[in-house]
C-alpha positions as CSV (number, residue, x, y, z in Angstrom):
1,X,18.0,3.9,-18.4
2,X,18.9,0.5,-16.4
3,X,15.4,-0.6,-14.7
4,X,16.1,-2.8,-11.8
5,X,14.9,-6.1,-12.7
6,X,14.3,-7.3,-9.1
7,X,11.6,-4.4,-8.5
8,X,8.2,-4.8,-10.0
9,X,4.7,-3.0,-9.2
10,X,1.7,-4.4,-9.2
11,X,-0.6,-2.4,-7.7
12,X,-3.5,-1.8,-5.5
13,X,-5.8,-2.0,-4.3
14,X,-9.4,-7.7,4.7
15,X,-11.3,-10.6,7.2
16,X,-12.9,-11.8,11.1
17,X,-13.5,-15.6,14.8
18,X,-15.5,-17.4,17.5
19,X,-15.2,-20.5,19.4
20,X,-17.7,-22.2,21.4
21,X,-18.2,-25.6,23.1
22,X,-20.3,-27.1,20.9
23,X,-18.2,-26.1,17.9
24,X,-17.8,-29.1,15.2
25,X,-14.5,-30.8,14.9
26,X,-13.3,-30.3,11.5
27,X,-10.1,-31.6,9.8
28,X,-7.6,-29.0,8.4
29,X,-6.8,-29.9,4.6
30,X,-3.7,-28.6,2.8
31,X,-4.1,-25.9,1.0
32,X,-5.5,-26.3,-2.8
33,X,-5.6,-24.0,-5.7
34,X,-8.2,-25.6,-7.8
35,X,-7.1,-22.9,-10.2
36,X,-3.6,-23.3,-10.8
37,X,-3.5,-23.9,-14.2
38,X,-6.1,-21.2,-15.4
39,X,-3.8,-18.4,-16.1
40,X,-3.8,-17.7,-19.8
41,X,-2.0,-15.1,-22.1
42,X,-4.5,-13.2,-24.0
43,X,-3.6,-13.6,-28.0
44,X,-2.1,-10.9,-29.4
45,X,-4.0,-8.6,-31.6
46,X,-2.7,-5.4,-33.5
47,X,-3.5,-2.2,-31.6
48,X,-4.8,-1.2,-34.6
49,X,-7.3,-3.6,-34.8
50,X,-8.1,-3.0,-31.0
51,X,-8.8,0.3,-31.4
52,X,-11.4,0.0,-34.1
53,X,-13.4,-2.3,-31.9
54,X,-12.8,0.5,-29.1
55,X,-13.9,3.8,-29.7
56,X,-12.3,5.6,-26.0
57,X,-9.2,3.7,-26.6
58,X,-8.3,5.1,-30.4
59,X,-8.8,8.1,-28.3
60,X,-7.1,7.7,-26.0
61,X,-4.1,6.9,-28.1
62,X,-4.5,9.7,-30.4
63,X,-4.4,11.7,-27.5
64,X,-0.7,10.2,-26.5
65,X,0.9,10.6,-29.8
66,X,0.0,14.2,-30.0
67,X,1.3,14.7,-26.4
68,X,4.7,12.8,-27.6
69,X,4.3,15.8,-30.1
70,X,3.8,18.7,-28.1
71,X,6.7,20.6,-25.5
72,X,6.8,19.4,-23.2
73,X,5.6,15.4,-23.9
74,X,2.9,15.4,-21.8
75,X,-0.6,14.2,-21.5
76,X,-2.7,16.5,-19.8
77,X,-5.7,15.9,-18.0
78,X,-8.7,17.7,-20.1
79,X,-11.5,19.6,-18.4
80,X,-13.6,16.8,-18.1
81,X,-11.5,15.1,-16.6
82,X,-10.7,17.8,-14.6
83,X,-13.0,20.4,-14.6
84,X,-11.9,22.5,-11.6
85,X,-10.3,25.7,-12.7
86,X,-8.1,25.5,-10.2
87,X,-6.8,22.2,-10.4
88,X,-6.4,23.1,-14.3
89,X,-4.2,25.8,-13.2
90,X,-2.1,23.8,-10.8
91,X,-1.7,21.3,-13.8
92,X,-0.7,24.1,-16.5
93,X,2.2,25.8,-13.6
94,X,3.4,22.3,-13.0
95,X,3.9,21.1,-16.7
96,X,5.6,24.8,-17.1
97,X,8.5,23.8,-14.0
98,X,11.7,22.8,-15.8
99,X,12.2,20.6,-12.8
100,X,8.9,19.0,-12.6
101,X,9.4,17.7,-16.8
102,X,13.2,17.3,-16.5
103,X,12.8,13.4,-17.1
104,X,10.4,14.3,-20.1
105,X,12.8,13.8,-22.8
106,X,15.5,10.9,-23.1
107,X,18.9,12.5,-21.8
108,X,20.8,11.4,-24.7
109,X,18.8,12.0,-28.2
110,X,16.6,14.3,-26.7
111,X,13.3,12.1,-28.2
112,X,10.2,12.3,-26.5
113,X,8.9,10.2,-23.7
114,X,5.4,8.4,-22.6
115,X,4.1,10.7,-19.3
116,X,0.9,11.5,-17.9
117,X,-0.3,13.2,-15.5
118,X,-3.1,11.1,-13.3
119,X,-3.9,13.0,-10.6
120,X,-4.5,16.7,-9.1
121,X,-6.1,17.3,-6.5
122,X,-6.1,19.6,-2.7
123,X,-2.8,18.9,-0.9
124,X,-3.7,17.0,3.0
125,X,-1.5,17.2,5.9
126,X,-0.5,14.0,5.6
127,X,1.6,15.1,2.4
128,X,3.8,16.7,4.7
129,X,5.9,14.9,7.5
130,X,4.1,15.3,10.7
131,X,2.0,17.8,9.1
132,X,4.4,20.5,8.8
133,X,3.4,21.5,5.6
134,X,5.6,24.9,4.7
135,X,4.4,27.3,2.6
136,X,1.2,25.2,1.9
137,X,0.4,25.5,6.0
138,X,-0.9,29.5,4.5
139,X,-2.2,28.3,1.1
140,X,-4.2,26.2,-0.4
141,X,-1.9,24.4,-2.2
142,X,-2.4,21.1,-4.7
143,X,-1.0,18.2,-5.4
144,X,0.3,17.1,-9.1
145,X,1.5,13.6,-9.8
146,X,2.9,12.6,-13.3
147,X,3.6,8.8,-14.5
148,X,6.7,8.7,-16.6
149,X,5.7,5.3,-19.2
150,X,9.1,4.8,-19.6
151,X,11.1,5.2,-16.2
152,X,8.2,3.6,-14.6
153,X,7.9,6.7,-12.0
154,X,5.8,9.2,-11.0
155,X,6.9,12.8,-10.6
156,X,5.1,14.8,-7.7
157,X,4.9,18.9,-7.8
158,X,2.8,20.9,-4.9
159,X,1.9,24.2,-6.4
160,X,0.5,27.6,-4.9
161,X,-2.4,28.6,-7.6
162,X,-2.9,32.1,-5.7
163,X,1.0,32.8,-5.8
164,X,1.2,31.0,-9.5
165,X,4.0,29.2,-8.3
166,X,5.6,25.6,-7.9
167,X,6.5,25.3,-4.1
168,X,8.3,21.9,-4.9
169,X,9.0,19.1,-7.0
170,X,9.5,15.4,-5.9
171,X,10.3,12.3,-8.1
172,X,9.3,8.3,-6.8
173,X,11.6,5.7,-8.8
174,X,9.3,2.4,-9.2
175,X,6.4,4.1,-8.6
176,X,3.1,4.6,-10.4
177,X,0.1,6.8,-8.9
178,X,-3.8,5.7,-8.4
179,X,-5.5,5.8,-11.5
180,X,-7.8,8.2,-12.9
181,X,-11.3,7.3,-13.5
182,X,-10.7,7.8,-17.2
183,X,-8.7,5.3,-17.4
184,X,-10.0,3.0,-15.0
185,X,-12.8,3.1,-17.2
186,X,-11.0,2.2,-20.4
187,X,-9.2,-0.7,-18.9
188,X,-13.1,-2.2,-18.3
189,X,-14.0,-1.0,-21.8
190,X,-10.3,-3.2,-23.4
191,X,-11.3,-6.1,-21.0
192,X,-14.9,-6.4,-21.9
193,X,-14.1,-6.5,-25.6
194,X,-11.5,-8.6,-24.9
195,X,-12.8,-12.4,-27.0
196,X,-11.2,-14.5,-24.2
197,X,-13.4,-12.6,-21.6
198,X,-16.4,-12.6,-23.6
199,X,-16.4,-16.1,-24.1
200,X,-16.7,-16.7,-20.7
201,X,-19.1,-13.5,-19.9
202,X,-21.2,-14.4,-23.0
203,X,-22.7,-11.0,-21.9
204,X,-21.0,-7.7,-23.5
205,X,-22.7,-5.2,-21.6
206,X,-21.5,-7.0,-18.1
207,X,-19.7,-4.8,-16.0
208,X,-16.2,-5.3,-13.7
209,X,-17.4,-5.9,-10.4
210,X,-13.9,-4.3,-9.2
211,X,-12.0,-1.9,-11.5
212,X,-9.8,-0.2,-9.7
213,X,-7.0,-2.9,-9.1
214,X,-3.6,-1.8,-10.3
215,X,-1.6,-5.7,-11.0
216,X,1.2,-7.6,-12.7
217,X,0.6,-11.4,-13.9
218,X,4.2,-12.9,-13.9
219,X,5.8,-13.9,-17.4
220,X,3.5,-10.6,-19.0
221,X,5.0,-7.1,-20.4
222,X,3.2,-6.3,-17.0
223,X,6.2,-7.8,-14.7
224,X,8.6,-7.5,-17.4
225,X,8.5,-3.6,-18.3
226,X,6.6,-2.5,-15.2
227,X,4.0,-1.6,-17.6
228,X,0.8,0.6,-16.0
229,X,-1.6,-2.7,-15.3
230,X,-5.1,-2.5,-13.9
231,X,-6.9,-5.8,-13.4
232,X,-11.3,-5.5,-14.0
233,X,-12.5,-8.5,-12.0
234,X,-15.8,-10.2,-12.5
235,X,-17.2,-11.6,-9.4
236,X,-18.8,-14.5,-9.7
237,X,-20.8,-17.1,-6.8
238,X,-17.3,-18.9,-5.4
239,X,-14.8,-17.7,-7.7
240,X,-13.3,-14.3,-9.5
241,X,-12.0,-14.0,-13.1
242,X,-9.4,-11.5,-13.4
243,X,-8.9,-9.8,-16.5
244,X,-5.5,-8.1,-16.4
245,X,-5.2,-5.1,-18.8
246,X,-2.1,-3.3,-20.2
247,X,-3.2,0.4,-20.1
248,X,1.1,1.2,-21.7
249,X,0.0,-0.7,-24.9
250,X,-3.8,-0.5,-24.4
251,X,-4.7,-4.5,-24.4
252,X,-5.7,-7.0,-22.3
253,X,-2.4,-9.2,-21.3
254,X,-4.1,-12.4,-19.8
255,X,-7.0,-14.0,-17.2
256,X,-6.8,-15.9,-14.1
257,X,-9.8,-17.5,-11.8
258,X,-9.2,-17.2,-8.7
259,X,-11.1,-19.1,-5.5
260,X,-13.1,-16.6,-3.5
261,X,-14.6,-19.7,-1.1
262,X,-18.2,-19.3,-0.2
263,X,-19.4,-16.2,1.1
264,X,-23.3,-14.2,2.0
265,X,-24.9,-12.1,-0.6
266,X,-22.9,-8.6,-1.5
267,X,-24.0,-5.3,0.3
268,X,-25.1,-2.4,-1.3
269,X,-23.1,0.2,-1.6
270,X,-23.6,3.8,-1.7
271,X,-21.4,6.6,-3.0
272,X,-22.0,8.0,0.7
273,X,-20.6,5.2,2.6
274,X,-17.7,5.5,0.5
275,X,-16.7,9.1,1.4
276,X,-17.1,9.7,4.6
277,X,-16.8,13.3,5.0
278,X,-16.8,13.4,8.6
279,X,-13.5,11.1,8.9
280,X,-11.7,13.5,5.9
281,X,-12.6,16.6,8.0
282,X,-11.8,15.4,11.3
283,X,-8.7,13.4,10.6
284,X,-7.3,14.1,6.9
285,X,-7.7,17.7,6.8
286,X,-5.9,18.2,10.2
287,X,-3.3,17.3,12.7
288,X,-4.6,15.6,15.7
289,X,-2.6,15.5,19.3
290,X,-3.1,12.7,21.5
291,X,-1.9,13.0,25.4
292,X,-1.8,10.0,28.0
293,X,0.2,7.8,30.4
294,X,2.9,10.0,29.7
295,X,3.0,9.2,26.2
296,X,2.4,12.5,23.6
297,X,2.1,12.2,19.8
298,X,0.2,13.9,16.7
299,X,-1.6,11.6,14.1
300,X,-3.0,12.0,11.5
301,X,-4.8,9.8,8.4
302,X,-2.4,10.1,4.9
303,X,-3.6,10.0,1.3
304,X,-2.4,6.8,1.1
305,X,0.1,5.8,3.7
306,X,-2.7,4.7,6.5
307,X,-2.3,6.2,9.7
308,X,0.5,8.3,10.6
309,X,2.0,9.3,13.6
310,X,4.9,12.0,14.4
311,X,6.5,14.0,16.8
312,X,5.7,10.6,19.5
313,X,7.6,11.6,23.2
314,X,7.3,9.4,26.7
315,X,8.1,11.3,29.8
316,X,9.2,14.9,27.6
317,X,11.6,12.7,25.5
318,X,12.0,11.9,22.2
319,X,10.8,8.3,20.6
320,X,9.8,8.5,17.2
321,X,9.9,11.2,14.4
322,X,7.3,8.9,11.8
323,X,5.9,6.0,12.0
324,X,3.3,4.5,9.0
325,X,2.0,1.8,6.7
326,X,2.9,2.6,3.0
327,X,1.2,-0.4,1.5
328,X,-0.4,-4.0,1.7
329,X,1.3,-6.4,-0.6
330,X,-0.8,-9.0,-1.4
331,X,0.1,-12.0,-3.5
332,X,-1.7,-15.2,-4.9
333,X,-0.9,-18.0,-6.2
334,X,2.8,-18.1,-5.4
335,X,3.6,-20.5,-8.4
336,X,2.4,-17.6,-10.9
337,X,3.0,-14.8,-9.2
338,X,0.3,-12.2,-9.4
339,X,-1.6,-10.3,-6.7
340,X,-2.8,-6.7,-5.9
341,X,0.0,-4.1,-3.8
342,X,-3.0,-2.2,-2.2
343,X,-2.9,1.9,-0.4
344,X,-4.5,2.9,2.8
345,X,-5.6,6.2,3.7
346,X,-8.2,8.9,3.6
347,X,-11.9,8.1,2.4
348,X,-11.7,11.3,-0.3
349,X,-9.2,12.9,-3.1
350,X,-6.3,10.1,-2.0
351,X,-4.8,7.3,-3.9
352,X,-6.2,5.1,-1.2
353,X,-8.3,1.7,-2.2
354,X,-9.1,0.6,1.2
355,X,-10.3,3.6,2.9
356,X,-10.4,4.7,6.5
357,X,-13.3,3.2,8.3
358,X,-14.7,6.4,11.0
359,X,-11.4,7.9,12.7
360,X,-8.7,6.3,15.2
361,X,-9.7,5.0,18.6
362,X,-7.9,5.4,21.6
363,X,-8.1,1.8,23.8
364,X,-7.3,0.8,27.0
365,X,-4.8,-2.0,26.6
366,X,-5.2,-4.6,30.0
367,X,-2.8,-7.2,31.3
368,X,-3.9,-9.5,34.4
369,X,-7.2,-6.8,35.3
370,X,-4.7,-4.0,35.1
371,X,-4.5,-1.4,32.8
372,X,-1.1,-1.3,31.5
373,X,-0.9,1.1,28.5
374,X,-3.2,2.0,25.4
375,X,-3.8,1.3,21.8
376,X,-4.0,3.7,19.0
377,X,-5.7,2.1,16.5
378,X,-7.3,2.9,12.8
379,X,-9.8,0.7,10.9
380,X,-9.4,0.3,7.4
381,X,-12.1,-1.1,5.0
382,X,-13.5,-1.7,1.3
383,X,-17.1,-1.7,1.1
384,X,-18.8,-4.0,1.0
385,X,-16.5,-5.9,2.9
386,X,-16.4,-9.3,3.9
387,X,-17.8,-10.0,0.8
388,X,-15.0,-11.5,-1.9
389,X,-12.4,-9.0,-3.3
390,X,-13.3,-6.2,-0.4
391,X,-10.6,-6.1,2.1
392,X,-10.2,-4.9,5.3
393,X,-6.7,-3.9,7.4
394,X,-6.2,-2.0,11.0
395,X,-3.2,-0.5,11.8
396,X,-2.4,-0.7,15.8
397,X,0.2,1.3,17.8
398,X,0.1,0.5,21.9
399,X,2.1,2.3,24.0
400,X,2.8,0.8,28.0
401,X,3.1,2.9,30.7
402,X,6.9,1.3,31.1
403,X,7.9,2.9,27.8
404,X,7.9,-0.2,25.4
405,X,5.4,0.3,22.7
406,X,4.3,-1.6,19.4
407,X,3.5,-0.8,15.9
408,X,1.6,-3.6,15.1
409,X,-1.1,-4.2,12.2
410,X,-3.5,-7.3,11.0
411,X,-5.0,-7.9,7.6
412,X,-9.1,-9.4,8.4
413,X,-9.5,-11.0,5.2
414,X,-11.6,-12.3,2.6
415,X,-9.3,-11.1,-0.6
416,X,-9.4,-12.5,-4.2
417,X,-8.2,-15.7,-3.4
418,X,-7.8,-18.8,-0.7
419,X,-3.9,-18.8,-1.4
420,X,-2.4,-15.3,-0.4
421,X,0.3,-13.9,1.2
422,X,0.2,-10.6,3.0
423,X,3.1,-8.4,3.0
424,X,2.6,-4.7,4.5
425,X,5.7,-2.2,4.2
426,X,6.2,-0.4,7.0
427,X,8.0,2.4,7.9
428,X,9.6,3.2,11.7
429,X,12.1,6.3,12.1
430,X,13.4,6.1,15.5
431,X,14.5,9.0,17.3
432,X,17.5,8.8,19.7
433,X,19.6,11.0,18.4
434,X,21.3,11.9,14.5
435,X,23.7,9.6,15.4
436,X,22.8,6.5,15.5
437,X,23.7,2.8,16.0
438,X,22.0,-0.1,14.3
439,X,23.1,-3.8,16.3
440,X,22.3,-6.9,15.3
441,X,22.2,-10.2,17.9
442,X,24.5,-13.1,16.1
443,X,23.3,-15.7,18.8
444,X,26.0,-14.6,21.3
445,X,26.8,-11.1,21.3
446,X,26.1,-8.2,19.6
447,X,27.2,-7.1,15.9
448,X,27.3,-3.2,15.1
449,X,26.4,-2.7,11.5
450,X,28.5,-0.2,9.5
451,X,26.5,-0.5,6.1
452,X,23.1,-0.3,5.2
453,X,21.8,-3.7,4.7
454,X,18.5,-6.6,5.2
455,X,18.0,-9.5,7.0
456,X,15.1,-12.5,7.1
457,X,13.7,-12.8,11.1
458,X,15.6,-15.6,12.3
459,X,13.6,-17.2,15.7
460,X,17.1,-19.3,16.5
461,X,19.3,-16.1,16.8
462,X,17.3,-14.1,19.0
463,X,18.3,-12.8,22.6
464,X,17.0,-14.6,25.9
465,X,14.2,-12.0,25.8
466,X,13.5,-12.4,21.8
467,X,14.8,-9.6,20.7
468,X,17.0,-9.3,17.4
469,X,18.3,-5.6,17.1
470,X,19.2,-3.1,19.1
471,X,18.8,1.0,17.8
472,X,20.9,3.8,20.2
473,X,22.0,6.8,20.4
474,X,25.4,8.3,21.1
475,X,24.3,8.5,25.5
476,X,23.8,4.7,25.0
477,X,19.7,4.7,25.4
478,X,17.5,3.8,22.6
479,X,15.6,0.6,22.0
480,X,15.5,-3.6,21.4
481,X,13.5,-4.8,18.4
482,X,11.6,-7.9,19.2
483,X,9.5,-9.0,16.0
484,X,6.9,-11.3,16.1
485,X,7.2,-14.9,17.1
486,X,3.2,-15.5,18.1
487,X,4.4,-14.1,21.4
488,X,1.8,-11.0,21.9
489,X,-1.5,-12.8,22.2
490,X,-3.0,-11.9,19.3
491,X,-3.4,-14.7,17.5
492,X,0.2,-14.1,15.3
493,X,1.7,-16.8,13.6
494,X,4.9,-14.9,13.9
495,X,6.2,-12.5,11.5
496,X,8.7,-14.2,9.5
497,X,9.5,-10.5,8.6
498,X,12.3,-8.8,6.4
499,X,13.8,-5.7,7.9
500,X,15.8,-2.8,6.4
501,X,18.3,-0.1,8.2
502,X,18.7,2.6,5.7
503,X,20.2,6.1,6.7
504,X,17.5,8.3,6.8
505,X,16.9,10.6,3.3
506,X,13.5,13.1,3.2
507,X,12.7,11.6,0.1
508,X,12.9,8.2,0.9
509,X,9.5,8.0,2.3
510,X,8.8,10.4,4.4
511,X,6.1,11.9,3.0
512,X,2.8,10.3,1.6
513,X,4.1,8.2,-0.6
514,X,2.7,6.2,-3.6
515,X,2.8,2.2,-4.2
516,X,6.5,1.1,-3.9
517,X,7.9,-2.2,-4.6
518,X,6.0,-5.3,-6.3
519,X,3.1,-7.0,-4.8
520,X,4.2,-10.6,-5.8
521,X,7.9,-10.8,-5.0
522,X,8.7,-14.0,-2.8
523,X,12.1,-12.5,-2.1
524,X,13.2,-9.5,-0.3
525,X,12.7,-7.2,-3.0
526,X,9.6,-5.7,-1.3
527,X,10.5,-2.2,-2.0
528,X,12.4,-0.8,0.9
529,X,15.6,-2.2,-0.7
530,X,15.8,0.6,-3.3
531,X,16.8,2.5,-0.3
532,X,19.7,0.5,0.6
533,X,21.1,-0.2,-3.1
534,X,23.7,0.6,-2.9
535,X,24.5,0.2,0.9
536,X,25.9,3.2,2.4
537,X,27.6,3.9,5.6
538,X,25.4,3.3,8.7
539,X,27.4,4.6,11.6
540,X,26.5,7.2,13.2
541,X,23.2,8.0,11.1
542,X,20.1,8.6,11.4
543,X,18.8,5.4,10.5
544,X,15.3,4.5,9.7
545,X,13.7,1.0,10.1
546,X,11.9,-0.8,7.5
547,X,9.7,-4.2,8.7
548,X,7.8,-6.1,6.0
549,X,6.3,-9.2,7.9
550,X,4.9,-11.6,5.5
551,X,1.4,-14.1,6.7
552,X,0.3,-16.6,4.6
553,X,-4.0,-16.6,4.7
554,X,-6.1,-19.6,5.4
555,X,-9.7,-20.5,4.4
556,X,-9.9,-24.0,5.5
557,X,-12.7,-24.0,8.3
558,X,-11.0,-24.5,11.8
559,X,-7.6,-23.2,10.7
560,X,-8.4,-20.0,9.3
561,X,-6.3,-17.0,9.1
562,X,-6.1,-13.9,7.9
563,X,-9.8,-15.1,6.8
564,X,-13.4,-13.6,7.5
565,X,-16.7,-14.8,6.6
566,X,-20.1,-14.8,6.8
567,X,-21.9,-17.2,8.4
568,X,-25.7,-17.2,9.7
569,X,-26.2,-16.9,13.7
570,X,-29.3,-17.3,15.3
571,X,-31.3,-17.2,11.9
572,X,-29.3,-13.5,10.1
573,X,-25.8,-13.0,9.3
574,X,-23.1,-12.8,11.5
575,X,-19.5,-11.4,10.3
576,X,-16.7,-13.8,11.4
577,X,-13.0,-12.9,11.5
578,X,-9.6,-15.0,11.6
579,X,-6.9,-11.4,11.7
580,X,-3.1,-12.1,11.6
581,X,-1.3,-9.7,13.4
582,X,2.2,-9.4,12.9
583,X,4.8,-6.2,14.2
584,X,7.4,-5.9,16.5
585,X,7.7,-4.6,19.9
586,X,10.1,-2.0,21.1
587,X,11.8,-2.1,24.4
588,X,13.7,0.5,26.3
589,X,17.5,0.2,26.9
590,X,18.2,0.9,30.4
């Protein structure tokens, strides 16, 4: 099977300002990674060897070559892993589908492939597109997700245990699912034993301060293969070592420092914060409806696609059919090329690392003392943010009482790192109509598009009013596209952003869907271009918009951006924040 070179995943996984008067001048400096030069390739050691110094991991690989044994070629997940009975039958009716292990075996010779299945768990609404979940709407269905080693995809089945039956099956090319806590273990366990870490630990019983980071480190099987990476990182005063682990050959691949900057002491953190069952119950487990200004809508918060909203009308009529956040890409050190591709979503059973902070709030958005329209918008945070390596996004759609609105969104800092670029993939399906058109402004007129294709924002050939594309239906209404220039008041730096027209496919995103694309991709291979490769017709479509802004953070003290901190205020600590917003606005054509 031909992998696409161009597409790597490196996955998962924040920051906030004030002014004043008598605030200090400072001089911005350029930029410095002290630790450029620290990324190192971990010596290669037999697994053999490995896994006499590693107890779970000879396990664990005795546990894949029987599964390459077995029929189908699949590792299950035991019953301590997964001790529900139910979710053990879900598992057992999935691995039985012939659809759901049709990529088991190589087509040709018929040998047996890597796959595992990671997680199973309670399907949520936001599995569905705008909640309209089938069959599952009258059962409690679940939620199976495989990882295919060697296509380096994940395999998705939704199964009715009372019925004993698969509803569906669903496969995500360039795709790997959140990692179970087995294995998020072991990676700590191959990382901790790893010589290159312990010299610098000099402590083998020290724990990862964060284990759950999926990540690539460029020149590594990691980026090359798309291996199944997790980085442990070990926290220290200024600065963060990762350690990133192969979990596909079961060995530590490399480590990189990383400059965290200075920061307050870390916050405890209970398992209780972290699952906040009165934000699952109230907006993960059902389908809220929002009414105002004319403007109706349903939302509701995804496994791991943030906040998601459907079925959005203005004056009885049709605007948009989805509209979400699929991922945070997140990149440091641009020389090496490493970083974390991080999901938002629900604080319990979802794939999500930053989780939903309380539920949306509805705000009143005011222009000149008059109020003018109103924000939608969803807080998402890693406890114990701001402290280093927690993050912290919100996801922000105002609608005006004129009809324009705006899917907006701002990373508030701190990260792993004084040198990273935020990337979040975003996805915007228009409705005016199956059939539309997709026009582009040249600097003069407008250009129809008949292919599915990309562009790079280009602030020089933008309309008088900024705008860059135009999206309408066959009666000629619809809407302009104007991205960010710094325009909207919110602090942006303007959004430099990549956008994608791709004709609109159910399985192309629509529902929750996990980690696409690489994390540490300069170019525009940021995962929405699977869906235009190779470019299809366009005309007359039902297109859907991809918009992949890209901010580059800031630590330097009176320049800060996408940058939080905590700094001491009237003798405690006081939570600072530098967000960068970046979306675009839509306008109505009259």
């Amino acid at each position: 099977m031909k992998i696409h070179s161009g597409i790597v995943l490196c996955l998962f996984s924040l920051w906030l300002g004030g002014c004043g008067e008598d605030k200090p001048q400072s001089v911005t400096l350029p930029t410095v990674d002290k630790f450029t030069d620290t990324s190192q390739l971990a010596a290669q050691v037999p697994r053999e060897q490995l896994q006499a110094q590693i107890p779970e991991l000879a396990v664990y690989f005795q546990r894949v070559q029987a599964a390459l044994q077995a029929d189908p070629p699949i590792l299950q997940l035991d019953t301590t892993q997964l001790p529900d009975a139910k979710a053990q039958t879900a598992q057992k009716l999935a691995v039985a589908n012939p659809e759901f292990r049709k990529f088991t075996r190589d087509e040709k010779s018929g040998a047996a492939l890597r796959n595992e299945i990671m997680n199973v768990r309670k399907a949520l609404p936001g599995d569905f597109n705008g909640g309209n979940a089938g069959p599952c709407a009258q059962a409690e269905c679940w939620r199976v997700e495989m990882y295919s080693h060697f296509h380096n995809a994940s395999t998705i089945a939704f199964v009715d245990v009372s019925k004993q039956q698969v509803l569906g099956v669903s496969r995500q090319n360039f795709a790997q699912p959140d990692l179970p806590q087995h294995l998020v273990d072991l990676a700590a366990k191959i990382a901790g034993a790893a010589p290159e870490i312990q010299a610098i630990l000099q402590d083998r019983k020290r724990e990862p301060d964060k284990k759950e980071f999926k990540t690539a480190l460029q020149n590594s099987m990691c980026e090359r293969s798309h291996h199944l990476c997790v980085a442990p990182t070990y926290v220290f005063e200024n600065d963060a070592l990762w350690a990133i682990v192969d979990l596909t050959e079961g060995k530590l691949v490399g480590s990189r420092w990383t400059d965290l900057g200075s920061s307050g002491p870390k916050t405890v953190v209970t398992e209780r914060r972290l699952e906040n069952e009165t934000t699952f119950r109230n907006f993960c487990e059902k389908v809220n409806s929002l009414a105002q200004d004319g403007w109706n809508m349903d939302y509701v918060i995804t496994g791991s696609d943030g906040l998601q909203l459907t079925n959005v009308k203005f004056n009885d009529k049709p605007v948009l059919k989805n509209a979400k956040l699929l991922d945070w890409h997140v990149s440091y050190s641009t020389r090496e090329g490493f970083g974390y591709s991080d999901a938002i979503g629900c604080p319990l059973f979802s794939a999500a690392v930053v989780i939903a902070y309380d539920g949306p709030k509805v705000e009143p958005i005011v222009k000149d003392g008059q109020e003018v329209g109103f924000a939608v918008v969803q807080d998402f945070r890693q406890p114990p943010w701001p402290t280093p390596c927690n993050y912290r996004y919100v996801q922000r759609f105002e609608f005006y009482k004129d009809g324009r609105f705006r899917v907006a969104q701002a990373d508030f800092g701190r990260g792993c790192g004084t040198d990273g670029m935020y990337r979040p993939v975003v996805r915007i399906d228009l409705e005016t109509g199956a059939e539309q058109t997709v026009a582009e402004w040249d600097g003069s007129d407008w250009q129809t598009w008949d292919k599915e294709q990309w562009r790079l924002q280009d602030d020089d050939k933008l309309t008088p009013e900024g705008y860059q594309y135009k999206v309408t239906g066959k009666d000629g209404t619809g809407f302009f596209v104007e991205p960010g220039r710094g325009q909207f008041g919110d602090g942006g730096r303007g959004d430099k952003a990549f956008t994608y027209f791709s004709a609109y496919k159910p399985e192309e995103g629509e529902q929750d869907t996990v980690t696409i694309g690489s994390c540490c991709n300069s170019d525009y291979r940021q995962g929405p271009e699977q869906f235009i490769e190779p470019a299809e017709p366009l005309q007359d479509k039902d297109v859907v918009l991809w918009y992949v802004p890209q901010m580059k953070n800031d630590g330097n003290p009176g320049n800060e951006y996408c940058w939080a901190d905590t700094r001491v205020k009237d003798g405690v600590a006081n939570i600072e924040v530098w967000p960068c917003w970046s979306g675009p606005m839509f306008t109505p054509v009259k």
